[in-house]
Biopython code that builds the backbone (N, CA, C, O; Angstrom):
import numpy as np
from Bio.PDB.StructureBuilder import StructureBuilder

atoms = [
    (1, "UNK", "N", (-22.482, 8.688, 124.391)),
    (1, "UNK", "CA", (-21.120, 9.148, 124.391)),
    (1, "UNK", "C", (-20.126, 8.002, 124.537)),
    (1, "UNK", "O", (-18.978, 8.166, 124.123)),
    (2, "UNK", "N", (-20.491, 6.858, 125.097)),
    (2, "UNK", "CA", (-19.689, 5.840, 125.154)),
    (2, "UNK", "C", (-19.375, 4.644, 124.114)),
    (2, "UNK", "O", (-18.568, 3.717, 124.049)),
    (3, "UNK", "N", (-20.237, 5.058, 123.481)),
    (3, "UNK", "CA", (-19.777, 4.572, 121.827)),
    (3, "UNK", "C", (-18.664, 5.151, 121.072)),
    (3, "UNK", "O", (-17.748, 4.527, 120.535)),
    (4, "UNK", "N", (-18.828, 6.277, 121.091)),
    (4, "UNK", "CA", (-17.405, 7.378, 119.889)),
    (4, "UNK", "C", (-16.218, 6.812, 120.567)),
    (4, "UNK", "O", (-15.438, 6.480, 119.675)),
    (5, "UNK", "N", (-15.593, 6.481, 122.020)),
    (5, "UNK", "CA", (-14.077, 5.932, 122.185)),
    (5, "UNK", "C", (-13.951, 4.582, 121.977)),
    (5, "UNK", "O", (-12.793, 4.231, 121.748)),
    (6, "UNK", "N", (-15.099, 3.384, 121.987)),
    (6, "UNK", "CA", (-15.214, 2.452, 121.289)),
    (6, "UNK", "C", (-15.144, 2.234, 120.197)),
    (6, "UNK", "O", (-14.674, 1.193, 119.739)),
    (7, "UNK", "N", (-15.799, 3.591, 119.238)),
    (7, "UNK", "CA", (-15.443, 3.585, 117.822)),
    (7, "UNK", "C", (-13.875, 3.780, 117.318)),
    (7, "UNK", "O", (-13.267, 3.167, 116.440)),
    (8, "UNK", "N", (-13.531, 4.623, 118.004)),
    (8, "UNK", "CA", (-12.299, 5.218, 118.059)),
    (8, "UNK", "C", (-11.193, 4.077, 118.353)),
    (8, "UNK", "O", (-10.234, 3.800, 117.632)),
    (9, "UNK", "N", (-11.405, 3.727, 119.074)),
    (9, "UNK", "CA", (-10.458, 2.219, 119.522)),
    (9, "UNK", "C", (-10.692, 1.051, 118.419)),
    (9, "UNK", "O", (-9.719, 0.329, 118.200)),
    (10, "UNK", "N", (-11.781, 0.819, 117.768)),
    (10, "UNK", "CA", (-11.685, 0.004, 117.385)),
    (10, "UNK", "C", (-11.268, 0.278, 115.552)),
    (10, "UNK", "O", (-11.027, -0.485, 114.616)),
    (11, "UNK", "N", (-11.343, 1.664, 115.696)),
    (11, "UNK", "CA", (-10.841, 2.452, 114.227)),
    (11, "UNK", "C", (-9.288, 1.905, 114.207)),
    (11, "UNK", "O", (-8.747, 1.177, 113.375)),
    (12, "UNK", "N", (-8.679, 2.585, 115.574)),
    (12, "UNK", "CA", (-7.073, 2.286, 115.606)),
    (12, "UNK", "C", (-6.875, 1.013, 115.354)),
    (12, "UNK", "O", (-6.036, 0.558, 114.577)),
    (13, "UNK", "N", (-7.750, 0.333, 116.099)),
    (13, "UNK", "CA", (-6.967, -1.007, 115.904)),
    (13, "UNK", "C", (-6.901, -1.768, 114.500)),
    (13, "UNK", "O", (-5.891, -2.287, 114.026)),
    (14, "UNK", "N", (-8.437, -1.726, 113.812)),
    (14, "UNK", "CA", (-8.000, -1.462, 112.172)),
    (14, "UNK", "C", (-7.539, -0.573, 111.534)),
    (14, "UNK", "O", (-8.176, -0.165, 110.563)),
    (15, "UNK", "N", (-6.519, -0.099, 111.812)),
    (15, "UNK", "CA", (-5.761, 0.843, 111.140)),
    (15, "UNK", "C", (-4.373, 0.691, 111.684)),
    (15, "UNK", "O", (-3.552, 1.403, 111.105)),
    (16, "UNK", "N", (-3.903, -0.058, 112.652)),
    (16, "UNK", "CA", (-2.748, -0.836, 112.986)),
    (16, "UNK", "C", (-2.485, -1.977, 112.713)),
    (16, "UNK", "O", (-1.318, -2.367, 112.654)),
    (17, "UNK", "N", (-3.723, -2.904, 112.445)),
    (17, "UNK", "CA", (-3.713, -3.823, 111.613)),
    (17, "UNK", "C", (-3.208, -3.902, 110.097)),
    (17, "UNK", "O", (-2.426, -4.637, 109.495)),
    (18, "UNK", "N", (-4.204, -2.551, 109.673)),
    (18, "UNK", "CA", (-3.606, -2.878, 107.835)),
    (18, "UNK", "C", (-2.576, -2.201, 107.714)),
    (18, "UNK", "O", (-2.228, -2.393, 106.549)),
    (19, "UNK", "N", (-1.483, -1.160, 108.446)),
    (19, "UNK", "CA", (-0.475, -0.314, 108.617)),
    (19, "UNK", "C", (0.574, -2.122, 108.920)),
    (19, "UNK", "O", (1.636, -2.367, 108.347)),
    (20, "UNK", "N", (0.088, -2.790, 109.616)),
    (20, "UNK", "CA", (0.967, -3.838, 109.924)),
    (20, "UNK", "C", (1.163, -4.539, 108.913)),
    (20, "UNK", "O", (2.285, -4.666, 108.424)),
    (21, "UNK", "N", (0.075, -5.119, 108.428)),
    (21, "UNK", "CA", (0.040, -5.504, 107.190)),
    (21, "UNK", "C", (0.553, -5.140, 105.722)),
    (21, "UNK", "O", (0.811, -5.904, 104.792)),
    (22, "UNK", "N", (0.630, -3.640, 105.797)),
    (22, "UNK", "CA", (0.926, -3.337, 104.556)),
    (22, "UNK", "C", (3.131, -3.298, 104.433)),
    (22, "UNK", "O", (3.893, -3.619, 103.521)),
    (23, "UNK", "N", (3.370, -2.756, 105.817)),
    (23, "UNK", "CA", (4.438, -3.255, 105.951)),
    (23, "UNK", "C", (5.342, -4.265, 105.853)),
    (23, "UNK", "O", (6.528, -4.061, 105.593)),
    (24, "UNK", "N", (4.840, -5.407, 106.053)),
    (24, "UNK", "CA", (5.110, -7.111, 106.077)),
    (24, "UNK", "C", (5.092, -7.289, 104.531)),
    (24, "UNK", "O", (4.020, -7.468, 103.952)),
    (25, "UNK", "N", (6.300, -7.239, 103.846)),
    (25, "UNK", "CA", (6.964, -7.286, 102.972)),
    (25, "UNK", "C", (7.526, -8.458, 102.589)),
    (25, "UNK", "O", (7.667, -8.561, 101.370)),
    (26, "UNK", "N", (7.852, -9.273, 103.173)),
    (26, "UNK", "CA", (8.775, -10.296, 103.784)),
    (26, "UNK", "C", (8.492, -11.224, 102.354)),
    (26, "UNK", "O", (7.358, -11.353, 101.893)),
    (27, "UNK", "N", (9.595, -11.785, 101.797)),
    (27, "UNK", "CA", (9.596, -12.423, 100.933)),
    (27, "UNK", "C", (9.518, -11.410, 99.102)),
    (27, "UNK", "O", (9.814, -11.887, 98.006)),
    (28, "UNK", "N", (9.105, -10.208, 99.354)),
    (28, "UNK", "CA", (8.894, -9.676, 98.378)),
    (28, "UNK", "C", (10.063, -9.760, 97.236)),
    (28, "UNK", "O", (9.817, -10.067, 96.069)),
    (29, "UNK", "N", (11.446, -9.427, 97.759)),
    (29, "UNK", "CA", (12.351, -9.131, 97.294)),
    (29, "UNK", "C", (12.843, -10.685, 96.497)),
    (29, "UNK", "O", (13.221, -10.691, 95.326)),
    (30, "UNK", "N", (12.764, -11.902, 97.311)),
    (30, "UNK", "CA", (12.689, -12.953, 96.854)),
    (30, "UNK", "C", (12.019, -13.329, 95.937)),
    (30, "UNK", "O", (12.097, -14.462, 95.463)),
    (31, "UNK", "N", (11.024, -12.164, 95.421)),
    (31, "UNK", "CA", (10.066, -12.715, 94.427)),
    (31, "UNK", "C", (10.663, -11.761, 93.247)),
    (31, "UNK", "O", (10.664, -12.178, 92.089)),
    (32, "UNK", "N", (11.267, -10.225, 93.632)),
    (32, "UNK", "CA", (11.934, -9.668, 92.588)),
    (32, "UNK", "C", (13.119, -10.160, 92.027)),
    (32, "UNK", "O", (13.455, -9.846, 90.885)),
    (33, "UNK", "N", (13.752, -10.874, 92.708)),
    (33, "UNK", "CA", (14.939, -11.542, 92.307)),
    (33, "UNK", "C", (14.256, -12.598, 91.324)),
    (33, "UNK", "O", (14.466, -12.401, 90.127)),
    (34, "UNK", "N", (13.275, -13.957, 91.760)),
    (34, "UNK", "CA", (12.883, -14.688, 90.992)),
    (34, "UNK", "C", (12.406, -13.992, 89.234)),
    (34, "UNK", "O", (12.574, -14.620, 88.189)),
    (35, "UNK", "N", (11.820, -12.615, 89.336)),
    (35, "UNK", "CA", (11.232, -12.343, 88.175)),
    (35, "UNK", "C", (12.396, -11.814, 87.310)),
    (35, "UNK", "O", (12.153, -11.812, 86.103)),
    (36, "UNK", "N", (13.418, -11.436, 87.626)),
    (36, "UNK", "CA", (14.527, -10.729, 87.466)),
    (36, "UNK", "C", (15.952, -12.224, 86.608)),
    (36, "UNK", "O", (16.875, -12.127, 85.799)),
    (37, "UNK", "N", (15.407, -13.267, 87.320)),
    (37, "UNK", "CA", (16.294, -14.173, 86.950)),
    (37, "UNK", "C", (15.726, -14.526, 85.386)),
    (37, "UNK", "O", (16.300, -14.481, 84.298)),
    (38, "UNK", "N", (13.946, -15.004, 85.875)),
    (38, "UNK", "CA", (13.366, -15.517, 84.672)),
    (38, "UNK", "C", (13.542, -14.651, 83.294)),
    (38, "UNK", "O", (13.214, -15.222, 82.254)),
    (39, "UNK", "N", (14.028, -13.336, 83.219)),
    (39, "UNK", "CA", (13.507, -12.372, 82.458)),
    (39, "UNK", "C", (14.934, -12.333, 81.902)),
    (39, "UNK", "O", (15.040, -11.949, 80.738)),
    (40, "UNK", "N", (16.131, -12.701, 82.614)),
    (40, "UNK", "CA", (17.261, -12.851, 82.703)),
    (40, "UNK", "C", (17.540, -14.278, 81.361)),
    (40, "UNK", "O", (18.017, -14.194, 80.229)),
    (41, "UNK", "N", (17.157, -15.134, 81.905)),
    (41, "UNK", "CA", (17.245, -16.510, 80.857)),
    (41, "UNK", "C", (16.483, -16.530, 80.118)),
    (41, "UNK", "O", (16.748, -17.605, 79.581)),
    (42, "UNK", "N", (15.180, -15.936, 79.317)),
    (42, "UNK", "CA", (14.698, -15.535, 78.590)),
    (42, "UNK", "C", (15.528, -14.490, 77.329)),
    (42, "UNK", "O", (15.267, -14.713, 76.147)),
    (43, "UNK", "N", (16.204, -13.726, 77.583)),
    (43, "UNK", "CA", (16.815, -12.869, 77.509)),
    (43, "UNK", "C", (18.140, -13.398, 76.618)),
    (43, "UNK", "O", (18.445, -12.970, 75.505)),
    (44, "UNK", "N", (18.960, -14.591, 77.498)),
    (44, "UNK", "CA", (19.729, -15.615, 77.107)),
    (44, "UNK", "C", (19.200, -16.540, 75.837)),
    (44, "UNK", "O", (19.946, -16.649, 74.864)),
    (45, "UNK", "N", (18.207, -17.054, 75.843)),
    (45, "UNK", "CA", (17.553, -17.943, 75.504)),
    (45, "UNK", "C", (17.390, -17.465, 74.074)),
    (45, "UNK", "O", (17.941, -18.194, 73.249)),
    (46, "UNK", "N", (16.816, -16.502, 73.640)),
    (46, "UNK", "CA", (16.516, -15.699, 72.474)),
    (46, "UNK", "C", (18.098, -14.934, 72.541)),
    (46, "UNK", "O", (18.556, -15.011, 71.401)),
    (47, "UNK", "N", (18.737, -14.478, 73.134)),
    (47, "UNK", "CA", (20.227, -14.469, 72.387)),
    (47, "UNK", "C", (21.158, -15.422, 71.599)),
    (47, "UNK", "O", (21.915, -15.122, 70.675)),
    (48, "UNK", "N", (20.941, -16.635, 72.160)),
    (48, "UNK", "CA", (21.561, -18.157, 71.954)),
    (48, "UNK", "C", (20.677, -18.373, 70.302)),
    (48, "UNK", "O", (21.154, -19.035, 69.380)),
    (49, "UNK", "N", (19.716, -17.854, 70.261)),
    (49, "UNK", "CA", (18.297, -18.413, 69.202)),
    (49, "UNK", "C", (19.052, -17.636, 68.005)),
    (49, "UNK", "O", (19.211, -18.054, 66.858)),
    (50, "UNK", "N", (19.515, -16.302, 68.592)),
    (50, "UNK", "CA", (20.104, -15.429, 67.468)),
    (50, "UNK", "C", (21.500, -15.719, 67.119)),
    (50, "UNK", "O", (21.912, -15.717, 65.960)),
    (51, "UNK", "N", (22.296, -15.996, 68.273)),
    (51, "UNK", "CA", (23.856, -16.333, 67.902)),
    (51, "UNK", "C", (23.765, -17.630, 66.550)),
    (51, "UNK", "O", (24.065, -17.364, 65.386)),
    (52, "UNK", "N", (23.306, -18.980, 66.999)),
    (52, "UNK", "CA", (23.189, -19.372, 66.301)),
    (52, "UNK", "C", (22.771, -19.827, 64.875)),
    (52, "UNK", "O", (22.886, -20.838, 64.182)),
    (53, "UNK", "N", (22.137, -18.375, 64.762)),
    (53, "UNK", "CA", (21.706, -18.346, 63.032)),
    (53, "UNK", "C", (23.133, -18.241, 62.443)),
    (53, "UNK", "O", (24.154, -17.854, 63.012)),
    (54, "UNK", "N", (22.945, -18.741, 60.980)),
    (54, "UNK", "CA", (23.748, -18.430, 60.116)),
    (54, "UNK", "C", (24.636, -17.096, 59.330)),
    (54, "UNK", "O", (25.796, -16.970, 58.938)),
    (55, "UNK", "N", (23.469, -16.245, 59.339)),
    (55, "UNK", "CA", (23.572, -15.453, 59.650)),
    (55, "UNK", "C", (24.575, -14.364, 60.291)),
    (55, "UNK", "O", (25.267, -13.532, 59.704)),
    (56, "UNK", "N", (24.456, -14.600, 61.574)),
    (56, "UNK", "CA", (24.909, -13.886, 62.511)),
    (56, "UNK", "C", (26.432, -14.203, 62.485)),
    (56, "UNK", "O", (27.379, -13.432, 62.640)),
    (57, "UNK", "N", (26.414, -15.619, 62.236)),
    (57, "UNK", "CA", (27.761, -16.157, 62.649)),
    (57, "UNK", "C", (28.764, -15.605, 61.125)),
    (57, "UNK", "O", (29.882, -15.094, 61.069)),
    (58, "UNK", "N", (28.205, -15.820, 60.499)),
    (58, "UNK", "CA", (28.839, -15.339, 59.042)),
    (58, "UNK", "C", (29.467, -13.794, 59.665)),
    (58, "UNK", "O", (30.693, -13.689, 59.717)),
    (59, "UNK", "N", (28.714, -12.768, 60.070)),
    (59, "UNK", "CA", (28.935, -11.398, 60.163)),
    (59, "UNK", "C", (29.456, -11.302, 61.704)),
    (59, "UNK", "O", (29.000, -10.416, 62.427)),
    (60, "UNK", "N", (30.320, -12.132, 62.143)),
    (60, "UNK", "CA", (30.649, -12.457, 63.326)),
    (60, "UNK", "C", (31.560, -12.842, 63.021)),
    (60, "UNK", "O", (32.467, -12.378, 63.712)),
    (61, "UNK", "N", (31.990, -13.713, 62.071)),
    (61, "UNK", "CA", (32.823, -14.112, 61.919)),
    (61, "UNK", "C", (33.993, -12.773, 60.944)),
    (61, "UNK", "O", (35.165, -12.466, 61.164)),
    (62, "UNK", "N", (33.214, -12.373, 60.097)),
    (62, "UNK", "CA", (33.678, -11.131, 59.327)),
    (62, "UNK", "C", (34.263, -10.727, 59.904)),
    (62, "UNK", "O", (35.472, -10.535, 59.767)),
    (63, "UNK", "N", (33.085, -10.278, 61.354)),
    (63, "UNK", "CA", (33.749, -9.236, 62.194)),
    (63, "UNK", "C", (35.254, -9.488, 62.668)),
    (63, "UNK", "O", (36.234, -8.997, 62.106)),
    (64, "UNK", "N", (35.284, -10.132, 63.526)),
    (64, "UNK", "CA", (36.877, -11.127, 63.798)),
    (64, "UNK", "C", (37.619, -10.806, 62.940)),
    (64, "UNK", "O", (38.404, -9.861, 63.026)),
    (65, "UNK", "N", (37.482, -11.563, 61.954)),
    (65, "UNK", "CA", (38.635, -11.516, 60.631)),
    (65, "UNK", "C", (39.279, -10.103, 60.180)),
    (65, "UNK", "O", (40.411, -9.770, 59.829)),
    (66, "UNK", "N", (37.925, -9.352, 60.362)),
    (66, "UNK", "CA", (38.718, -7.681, 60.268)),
    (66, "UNK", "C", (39.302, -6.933, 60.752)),
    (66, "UNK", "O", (39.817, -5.948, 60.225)),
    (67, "UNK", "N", (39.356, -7.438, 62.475)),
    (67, "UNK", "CA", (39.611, -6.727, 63.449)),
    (67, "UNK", "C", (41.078, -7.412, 63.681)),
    (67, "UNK", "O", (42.043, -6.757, 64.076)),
    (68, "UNK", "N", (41.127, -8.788, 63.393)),
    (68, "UNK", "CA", (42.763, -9.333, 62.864)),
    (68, "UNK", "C", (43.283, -8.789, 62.371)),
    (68, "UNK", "O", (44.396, -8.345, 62.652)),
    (69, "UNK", "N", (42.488, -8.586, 61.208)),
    (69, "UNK", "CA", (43.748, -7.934, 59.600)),
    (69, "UNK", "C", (44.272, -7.127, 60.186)),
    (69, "UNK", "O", (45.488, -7.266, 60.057)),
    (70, "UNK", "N", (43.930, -6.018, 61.013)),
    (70, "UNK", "CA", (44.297, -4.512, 61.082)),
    (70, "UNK", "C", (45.429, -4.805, 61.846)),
    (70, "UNK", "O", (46.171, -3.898, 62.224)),
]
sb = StructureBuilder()
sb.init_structure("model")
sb.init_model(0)
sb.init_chain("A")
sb.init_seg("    ")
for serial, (resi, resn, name, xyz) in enumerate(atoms, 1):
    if name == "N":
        sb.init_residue(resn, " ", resi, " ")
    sb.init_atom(name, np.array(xyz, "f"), 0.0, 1.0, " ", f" {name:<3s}", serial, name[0])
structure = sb.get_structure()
């Protein structure tokens, strides 16, 4: 019989452990911000790739010119 509150105690205490653990967050958000930035200038990066086609700028430029006329 003096085993099961030993078991029992030592259940809680791994189970306050990984309850502690799973809580301890710390830094997480610092890491969502980091993925959030990268995904951010990526984002930029391939916009800049597109502004500068020929392309774009031609029908960009259209655009402007029409929105003058009026």
């Amino acid at each position: 019989m003096s085993t099961t509150p030993n078991r029992i105690r030592r259940t809680h205490r791994v189970v306050d452990r990984l309850h502690a653990a799973a809580q301890d967050d710390q830094g997480s958000a610092t890491a969502e911000y980091a993925v959030v930035i990268l995904a951010a200038v990526a984002f930029a990066g391939v916009l800049v790739a597109v502004m500068r086609s020929g392309e774009v700028q031609t029908i960009l430029t259209e655009l402007v010119r029409g929105a003058l006329a009026l």
